[in-house]
VOGU-3710 file (C-alpha; in Angstrom, 3 decimals, decimal comma):
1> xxxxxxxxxx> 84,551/117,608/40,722  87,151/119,930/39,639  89,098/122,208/41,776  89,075/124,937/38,966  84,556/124,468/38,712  84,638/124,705/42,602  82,673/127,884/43,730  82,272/127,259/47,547  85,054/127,417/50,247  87,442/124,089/50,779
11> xxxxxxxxxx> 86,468/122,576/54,131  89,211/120,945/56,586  88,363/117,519/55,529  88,576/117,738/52,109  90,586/116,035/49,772  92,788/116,981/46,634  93,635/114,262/43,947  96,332/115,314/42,288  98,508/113,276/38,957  101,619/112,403/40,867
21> xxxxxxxxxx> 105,466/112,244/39,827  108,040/110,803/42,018  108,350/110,929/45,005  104,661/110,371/44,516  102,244/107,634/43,216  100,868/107,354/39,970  98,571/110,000/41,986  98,587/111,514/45,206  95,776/112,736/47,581  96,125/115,696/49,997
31> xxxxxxxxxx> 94,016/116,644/52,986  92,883/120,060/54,038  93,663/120,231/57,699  93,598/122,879/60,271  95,333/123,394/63,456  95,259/126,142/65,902  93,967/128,152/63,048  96,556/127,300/60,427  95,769/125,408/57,435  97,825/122,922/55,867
41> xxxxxxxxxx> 98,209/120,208/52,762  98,578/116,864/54,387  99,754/113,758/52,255  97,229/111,079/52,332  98,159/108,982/50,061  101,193/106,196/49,222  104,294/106,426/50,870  104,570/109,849/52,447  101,362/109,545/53,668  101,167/111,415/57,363
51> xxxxxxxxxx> 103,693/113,906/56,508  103,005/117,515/56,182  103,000/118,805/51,889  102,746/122,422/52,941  102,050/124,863/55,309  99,463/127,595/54,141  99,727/131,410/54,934  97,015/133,007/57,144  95,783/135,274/53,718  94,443/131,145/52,811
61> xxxxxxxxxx> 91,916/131,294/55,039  88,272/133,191/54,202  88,178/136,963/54,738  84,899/136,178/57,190  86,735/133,201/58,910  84,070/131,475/58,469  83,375/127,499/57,851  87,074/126,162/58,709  88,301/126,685/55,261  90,370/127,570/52,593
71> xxxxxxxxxx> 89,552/130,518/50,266  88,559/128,828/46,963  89,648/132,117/45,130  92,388/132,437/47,093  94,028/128,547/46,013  93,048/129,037/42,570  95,503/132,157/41,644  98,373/130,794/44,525  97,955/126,929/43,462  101,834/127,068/41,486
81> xxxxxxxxxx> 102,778/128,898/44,625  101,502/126,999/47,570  99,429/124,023/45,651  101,204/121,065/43,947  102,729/122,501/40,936  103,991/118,693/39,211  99,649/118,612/38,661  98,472/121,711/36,486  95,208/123,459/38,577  93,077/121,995/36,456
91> xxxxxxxxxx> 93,430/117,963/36,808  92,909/118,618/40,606  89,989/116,841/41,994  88,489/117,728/44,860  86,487/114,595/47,079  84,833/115,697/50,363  84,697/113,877/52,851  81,856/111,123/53,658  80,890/109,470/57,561  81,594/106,533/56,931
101> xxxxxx> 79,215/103,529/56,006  80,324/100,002/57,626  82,826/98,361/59,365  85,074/95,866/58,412  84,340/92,649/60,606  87,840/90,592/61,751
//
């Protein structure tokens, strides 16, 4: 689905596929995680995997606090501000995330 037809409230969890440019991948994914509170952009993807993209300010999160998010609305009209501007708002793709569904055997 596309970030920019997303209605609902970005869960911790969630990631964003983005078109990437150097330092990047061809694309690059970024988690939505949350810390004491704070909500961040986490690479998940290629070579800067595990390092922090950005930092989000507390006006992110939902005005009722509620369902460790990110305010949809909110990301939309800040995404050149906060989001990753080298992918225009709307080629993002959002994937949530799924339990997972086997192991893999040695």
């Amino acid at each position: 689905m596309k970030l920019i037809d997303l209605n609902k409230n970005i869960e911790r969890g969630a990631i964003l596929r983005c078109k990437g440019k150097y330092p990047y991948e061809d694309y690059v994914d970024f988690m939505v995680i949350e810390q004491q509170k704070q909500y961040s952009l986490l690479v998940a993807s290629g070579y800067k995997a595990g390092l922090t993209f950005v930092h989000l300010p507390q006006e992110s999160i939902p005005k009722d606090n509620e369902g460790y998010a990110i305010d949809i609305e909110w990301l939309k009209l800040n995404w050149n501000k906060w989001g990753y501007i080298d992918c225009p708002i709307d080629e993002v793709h959002i994937i949530y995330k799924d339990p997972p569904n086997h192991f893999y055997d040695s």
